[in-house]
Structure formats: structure tokens, C-alpha cells
PyMOL Python script that loads the backbone (N, CA, C, O; Angstrom):
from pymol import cmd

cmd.read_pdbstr("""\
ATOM      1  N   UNK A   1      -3.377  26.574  15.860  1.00  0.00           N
ATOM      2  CA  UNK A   1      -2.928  26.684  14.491  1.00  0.00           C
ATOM      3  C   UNK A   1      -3.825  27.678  13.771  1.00  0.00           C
ATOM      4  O   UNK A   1      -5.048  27.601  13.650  1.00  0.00           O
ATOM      5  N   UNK A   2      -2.971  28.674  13.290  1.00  0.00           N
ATOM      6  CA  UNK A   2      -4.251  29.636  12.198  1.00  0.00           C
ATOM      7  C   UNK A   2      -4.576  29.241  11.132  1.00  0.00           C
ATOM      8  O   UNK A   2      -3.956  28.439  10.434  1.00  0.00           O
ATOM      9  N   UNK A   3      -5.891  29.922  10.826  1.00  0.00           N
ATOM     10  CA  UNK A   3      -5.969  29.747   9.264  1.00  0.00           C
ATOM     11  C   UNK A   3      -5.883  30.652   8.304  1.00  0.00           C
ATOM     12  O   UNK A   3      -6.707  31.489   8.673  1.00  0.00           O
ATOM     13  N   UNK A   4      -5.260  31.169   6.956  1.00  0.00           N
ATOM     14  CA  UNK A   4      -5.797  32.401   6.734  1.00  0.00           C
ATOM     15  C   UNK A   4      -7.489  32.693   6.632  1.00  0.00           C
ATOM     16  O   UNK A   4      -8.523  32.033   6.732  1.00  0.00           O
ATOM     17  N   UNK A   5      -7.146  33.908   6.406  1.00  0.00           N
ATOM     18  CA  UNK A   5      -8.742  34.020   5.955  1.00  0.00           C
ATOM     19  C   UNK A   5      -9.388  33.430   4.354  1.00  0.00           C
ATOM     20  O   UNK A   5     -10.591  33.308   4.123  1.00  0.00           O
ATOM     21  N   UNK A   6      -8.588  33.205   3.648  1.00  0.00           N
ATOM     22  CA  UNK A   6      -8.897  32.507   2.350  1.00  0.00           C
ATOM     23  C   UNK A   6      -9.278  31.091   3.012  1.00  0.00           C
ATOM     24  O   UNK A   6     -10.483  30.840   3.030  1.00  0.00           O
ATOM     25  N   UNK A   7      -8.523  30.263   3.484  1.00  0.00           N
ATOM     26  CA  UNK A   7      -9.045  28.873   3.613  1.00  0.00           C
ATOM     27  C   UNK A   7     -10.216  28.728   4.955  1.00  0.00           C
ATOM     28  O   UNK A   7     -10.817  27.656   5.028  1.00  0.00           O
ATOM     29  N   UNK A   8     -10.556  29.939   6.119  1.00  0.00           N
ATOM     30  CA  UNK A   8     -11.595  30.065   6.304  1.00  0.00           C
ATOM     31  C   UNK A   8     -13.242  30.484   5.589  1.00  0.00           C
ATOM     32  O   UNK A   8     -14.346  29.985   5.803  1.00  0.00           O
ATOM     33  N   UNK A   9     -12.860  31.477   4.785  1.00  0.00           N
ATOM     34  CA  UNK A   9     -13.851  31.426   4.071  1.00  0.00           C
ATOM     35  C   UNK A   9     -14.365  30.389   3.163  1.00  0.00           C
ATOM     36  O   UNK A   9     -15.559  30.155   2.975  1.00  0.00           O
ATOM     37  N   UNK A  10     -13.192  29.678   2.515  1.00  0.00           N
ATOM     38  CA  UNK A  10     -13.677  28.459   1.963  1.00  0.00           C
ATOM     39  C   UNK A  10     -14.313  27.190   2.581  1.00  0.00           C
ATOM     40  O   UNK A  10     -15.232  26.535   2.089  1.00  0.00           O
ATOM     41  N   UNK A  11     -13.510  26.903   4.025  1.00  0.00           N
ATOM     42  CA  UNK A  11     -13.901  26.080   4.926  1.00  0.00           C
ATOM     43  C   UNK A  11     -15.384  26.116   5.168  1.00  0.00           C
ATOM     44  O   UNK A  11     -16.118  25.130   5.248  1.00  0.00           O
ATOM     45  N   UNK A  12     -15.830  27.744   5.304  1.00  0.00           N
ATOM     46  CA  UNK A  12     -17.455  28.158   6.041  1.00  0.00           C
ATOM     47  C   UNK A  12     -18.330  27.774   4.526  1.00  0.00           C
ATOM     48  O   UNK A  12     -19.369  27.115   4.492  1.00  0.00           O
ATOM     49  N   UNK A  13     -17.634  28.355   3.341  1.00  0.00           N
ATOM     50  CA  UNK A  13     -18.242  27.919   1.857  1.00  0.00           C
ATOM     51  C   UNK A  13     -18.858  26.543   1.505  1.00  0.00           C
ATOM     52  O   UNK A  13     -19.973  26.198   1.113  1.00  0.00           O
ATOM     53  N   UNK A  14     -17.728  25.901   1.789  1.00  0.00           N
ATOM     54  CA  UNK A  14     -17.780  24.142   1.793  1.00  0.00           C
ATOM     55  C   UNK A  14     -19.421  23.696   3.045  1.00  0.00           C
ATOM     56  O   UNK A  14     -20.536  23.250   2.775  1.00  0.00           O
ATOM     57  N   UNK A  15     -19.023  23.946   3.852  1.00  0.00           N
ATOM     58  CA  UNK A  15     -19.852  23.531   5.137  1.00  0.00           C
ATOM     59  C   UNK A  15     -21.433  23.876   4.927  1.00  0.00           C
ATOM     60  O   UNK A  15     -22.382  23.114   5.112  1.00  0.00           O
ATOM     61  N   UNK A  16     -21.456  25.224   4.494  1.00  0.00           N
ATOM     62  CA  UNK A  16     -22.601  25.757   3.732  1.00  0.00           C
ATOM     63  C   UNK A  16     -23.053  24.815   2.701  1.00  0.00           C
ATOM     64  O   UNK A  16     -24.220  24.429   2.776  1.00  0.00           O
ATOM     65  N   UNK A  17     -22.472  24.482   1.960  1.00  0.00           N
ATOM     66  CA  UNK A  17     -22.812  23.613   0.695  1.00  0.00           C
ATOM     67  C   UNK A  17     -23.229  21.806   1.227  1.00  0.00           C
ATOM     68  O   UNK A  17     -24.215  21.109   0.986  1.00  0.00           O
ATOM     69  N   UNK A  18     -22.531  21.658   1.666  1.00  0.00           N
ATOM     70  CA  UNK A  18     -22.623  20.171   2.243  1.00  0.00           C
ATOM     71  C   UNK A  18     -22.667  20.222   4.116  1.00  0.00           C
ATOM     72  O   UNK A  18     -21.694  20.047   4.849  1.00  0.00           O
ATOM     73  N   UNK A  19     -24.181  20.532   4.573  1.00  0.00           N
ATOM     74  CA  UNK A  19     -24.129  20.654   5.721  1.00  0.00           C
ATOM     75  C   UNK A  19     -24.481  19.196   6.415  1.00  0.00           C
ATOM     76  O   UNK A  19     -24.372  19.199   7.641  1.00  0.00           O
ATOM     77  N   UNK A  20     -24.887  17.951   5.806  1.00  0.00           N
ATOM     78  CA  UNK A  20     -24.785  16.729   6.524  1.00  0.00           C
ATOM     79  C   UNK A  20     -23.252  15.993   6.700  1.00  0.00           C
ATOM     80  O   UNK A  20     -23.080  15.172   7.602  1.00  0.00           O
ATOM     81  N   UNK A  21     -22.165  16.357   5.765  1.00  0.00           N
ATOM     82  CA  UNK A  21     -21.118  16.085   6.079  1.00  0.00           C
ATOM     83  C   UNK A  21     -20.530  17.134   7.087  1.00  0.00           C
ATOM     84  O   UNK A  21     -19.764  16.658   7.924  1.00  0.00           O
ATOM     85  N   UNK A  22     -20.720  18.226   7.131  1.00  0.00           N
ATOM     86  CA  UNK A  22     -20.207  19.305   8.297  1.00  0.00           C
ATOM     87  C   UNK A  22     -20.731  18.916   9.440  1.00  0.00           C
ATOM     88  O   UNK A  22     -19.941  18.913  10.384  1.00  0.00           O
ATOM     89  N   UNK A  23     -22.322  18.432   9.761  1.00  0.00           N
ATOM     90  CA  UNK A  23     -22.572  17.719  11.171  1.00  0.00           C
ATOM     91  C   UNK A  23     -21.905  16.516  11.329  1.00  0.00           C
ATOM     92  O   UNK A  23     -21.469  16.539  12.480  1.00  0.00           O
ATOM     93  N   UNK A  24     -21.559  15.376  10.740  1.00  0.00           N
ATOM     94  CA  UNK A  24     -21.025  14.640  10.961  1.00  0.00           C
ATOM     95  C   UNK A  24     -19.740  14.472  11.453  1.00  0.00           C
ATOM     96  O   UNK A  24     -19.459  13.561  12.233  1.00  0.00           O
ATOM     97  N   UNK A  25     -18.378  15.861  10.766  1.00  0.00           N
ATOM     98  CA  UNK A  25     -17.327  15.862  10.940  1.00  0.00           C
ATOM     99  C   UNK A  25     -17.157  16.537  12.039  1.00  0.00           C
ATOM    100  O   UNK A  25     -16.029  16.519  12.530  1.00  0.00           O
ATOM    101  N   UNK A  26     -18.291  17.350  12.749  1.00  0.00           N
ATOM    102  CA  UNK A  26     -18.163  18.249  13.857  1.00  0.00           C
ATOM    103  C   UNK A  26     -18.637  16.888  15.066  1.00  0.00           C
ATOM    104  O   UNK A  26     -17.883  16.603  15.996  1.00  0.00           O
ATOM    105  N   UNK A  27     -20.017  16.143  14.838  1.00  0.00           N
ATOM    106  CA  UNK A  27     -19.856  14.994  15.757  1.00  0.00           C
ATOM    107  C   UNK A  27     -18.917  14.623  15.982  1.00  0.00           C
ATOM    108  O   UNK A  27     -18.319  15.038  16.974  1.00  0.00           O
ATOM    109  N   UNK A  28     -18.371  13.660  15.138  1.00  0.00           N
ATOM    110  CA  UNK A  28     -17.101  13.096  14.914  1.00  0.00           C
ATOM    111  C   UNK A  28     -16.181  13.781  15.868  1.00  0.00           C
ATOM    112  O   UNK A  28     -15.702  13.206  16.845  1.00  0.00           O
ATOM    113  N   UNK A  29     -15.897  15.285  15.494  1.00  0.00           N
ATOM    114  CA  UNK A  29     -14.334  15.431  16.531  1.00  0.00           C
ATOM    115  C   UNK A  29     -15.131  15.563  18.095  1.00  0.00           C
ATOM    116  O   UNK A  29     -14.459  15.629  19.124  1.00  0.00           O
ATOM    117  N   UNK A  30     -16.147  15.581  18.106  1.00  0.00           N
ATOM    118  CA  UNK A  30     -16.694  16.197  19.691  1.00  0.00           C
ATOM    119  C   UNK A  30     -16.568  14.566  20.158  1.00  0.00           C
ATOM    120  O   UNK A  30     -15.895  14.375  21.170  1.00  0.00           O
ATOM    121  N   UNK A  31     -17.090  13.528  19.580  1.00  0.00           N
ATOM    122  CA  UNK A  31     -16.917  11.892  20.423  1.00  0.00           C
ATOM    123  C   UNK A  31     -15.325  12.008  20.900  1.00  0.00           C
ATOM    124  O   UNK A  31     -14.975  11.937  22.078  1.00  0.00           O
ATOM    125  N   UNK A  32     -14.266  12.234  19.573  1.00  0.00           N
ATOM    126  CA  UNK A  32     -13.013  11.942  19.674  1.00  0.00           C
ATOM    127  C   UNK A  32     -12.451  13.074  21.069  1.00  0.00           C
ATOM    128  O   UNK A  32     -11.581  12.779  21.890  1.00  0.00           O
ATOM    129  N   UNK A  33     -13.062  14.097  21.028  1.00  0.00           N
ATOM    130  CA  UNK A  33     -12.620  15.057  22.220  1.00  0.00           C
ATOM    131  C   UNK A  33     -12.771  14.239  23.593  1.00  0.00           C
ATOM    132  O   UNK A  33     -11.897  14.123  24.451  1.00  0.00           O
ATOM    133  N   UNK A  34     -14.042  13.706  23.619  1.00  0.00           N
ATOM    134  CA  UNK A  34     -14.738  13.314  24.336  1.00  0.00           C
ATOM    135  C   UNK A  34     -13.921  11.871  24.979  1.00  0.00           C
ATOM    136  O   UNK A  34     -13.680  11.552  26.143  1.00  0.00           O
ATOM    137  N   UNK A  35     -13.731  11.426  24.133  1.00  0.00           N
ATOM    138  CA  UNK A  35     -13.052  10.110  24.342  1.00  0.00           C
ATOM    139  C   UNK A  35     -11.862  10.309  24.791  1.00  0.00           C
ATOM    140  O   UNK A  35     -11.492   9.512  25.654  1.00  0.00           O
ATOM    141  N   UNK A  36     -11.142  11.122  24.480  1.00  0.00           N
ATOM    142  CA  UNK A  36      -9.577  11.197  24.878  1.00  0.00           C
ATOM    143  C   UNK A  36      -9.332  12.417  25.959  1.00  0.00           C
ATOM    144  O   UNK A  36      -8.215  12.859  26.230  1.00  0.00           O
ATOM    145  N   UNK A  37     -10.603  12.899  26.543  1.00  0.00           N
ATOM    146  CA  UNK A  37     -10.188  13.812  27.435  1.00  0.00           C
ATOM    147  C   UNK A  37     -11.285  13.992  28.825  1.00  0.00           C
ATOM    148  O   UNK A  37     -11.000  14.351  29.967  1.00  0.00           O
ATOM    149  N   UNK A  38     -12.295  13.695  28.389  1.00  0.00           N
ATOM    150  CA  UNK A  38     -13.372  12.942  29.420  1.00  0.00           C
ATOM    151  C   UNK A  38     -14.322  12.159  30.339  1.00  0.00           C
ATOM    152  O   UNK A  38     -15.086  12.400  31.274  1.00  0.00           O
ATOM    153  N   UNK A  39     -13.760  10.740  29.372  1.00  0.00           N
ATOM    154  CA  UNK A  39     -14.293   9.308  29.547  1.00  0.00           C
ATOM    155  C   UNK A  39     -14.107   9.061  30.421  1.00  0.00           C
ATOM    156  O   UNK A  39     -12.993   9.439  30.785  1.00  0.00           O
ATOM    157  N   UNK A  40     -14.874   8.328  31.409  1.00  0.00           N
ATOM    158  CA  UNK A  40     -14.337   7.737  32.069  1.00  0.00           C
ATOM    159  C   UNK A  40     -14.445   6.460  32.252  1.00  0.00           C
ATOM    160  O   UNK A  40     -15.471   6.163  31.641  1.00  0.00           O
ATOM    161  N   UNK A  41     -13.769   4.987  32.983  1.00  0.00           N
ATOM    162  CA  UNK A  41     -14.100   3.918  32.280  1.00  0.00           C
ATOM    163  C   UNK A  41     -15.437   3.289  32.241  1.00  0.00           C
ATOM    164  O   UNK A  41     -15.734   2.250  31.651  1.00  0.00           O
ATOM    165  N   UNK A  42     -16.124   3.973  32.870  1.00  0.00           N
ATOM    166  CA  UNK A  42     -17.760   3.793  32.767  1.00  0.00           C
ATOM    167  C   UNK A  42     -18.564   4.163  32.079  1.00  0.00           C
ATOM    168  O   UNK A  42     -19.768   3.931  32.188  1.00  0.00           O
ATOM    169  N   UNK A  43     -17.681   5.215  30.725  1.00  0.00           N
ATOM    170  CA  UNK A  43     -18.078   5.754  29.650  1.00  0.00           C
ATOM    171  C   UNK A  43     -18.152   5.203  28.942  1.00  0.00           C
ATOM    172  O   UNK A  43     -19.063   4.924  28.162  1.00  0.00           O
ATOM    173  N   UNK A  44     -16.352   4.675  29.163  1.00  0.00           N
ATOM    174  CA  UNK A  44     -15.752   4.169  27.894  1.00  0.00           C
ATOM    175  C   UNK A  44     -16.436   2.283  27.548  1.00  0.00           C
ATOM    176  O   UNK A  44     -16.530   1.646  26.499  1.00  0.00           O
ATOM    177  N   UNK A  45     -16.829   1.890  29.178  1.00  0.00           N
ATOM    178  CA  UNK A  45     -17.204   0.382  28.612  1.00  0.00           C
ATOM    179  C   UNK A  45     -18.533   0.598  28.041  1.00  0.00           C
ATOM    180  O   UNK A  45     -18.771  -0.360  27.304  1.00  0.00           O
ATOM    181  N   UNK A  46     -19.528   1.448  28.051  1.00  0.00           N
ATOM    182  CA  UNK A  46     -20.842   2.100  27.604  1.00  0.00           C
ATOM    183  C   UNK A  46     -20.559   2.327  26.422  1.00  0.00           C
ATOM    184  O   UNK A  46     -20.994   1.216  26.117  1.00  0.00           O
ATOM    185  N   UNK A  47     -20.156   2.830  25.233  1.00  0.00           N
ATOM    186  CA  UNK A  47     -19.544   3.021  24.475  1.00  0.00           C
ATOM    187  C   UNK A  47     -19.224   2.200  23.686  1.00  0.00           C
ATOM    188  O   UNK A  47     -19.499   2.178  22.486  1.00  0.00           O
ATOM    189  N   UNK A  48     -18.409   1.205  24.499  1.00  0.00           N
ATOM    190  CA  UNK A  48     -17.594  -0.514  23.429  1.00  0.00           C
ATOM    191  C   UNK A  48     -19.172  -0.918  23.306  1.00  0.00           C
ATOM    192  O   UNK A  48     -19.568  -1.222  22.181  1.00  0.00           O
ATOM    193  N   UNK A  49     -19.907  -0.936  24.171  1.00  0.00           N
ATOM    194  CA  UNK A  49     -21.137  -1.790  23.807  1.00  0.00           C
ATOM    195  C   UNK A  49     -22.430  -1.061  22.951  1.00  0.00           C
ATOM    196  O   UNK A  49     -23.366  -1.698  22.469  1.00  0.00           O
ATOM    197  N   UNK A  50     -22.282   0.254  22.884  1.00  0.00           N
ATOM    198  CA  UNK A  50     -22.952   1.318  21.866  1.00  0.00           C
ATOM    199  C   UNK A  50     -22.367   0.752  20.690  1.00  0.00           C
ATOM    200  O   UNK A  50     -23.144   0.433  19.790  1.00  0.00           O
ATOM    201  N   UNK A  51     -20.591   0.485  20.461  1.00  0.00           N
ATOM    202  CA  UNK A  51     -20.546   0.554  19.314  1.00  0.00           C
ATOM    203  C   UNK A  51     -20.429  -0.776  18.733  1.00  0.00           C
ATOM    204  O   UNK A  51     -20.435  -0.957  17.515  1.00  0.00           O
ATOM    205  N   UNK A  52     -20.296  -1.955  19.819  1.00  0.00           N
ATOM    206  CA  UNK A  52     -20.779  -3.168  19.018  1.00  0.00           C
ATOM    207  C   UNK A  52     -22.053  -3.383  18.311  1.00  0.00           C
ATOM    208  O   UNK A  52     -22.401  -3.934  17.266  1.00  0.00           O
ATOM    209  N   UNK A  53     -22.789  -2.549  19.562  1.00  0.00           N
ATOM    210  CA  UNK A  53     -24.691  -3.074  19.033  1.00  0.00           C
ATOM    211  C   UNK A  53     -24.691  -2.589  17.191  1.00  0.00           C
ATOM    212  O   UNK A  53     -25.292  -3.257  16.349  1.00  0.00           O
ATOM    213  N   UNK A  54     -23.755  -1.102  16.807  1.00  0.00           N
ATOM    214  CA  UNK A  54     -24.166  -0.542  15.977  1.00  0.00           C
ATOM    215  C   UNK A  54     -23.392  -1.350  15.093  1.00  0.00           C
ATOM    216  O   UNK A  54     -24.004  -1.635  14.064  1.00  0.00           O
ATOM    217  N   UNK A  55     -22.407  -1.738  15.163  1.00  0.00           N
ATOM    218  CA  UNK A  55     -21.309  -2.747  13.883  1.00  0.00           C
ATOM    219  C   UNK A  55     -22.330  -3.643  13.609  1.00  0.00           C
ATOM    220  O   UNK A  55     -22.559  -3.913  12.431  1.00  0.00           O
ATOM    221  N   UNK A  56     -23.010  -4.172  14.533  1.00  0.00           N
ATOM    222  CA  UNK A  56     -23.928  -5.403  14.213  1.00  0.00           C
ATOM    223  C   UNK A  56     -24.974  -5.242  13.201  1.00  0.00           C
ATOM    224  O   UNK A  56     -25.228  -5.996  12.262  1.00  0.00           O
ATOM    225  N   UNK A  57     -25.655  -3.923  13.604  1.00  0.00           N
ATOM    226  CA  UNK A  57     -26.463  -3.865  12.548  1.00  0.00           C
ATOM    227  C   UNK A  57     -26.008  -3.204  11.672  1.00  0.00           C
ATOM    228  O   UNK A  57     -26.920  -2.429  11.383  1.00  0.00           O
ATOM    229  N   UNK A  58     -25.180  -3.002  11.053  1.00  0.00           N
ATOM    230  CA  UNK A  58     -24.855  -2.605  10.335  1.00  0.00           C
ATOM    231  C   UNK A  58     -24.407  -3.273   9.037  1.00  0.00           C
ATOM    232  O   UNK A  58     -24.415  -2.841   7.885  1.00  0.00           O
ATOM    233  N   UNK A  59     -23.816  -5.046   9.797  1.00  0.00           N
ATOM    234  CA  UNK A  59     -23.703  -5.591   9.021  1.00  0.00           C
ATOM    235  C   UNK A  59     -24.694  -6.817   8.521  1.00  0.00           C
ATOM    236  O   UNK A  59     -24.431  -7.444   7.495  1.00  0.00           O
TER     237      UNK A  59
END
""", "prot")
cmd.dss("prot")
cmd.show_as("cartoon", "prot")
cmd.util.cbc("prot")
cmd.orient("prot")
């Protein structure tokens, strides 16, 4: 999908300005890549238990 160049430059503008939400949203899609195209189920049960430990403390 393209972008023009107006909503790239704004995109790189934004990211510049708020670079702890730009690492996060770039983590974010690399797990989701990760998850739906590399896992394997020895990842994926590693993972359920990464992300229980973290719900826990969290709450």
C-alpha cells in the first residue's frame, strides 16, 4: 500500500516528536509479525507464559 509523500513526511514528523510511542508501535508490529508468521509452538507456549507472568504484575 503507498503512501503519499505528505502523509510520509508527517508520519516521520510525528515519530520524531513522540519517539517512545514510535518504539513501542514498531515493537508491537515486529511481536505481531512474529507471531503470525514465525512461531513456533515452542514459541508460542513461551510466550502464553511471558505474558501471564507480565498480566500478573501488572495487576
Amino acid at each position: 500500500m503507498a503512501v503519499s509523500d505528505a502523509q510520509a513526511r508527517a508520519s516521520k514528523k510525528y515519530d520524531t516528536k513522540h519517539p517512545e510511542q514510535a518504539r513501542q508501535r514498531k515493537a508491537k508490529s515486529a511481536a505481531r509479525s512474529f507471531i503470525r508468521n514465525r512461531a513456533t509452538l515452542d514459541d508460542l507456549k513461551e510466550l502464553e507464559e511471558l505474558i501471564n507472568e507480565r498480566r500478573s504484575s501488572l495487576k
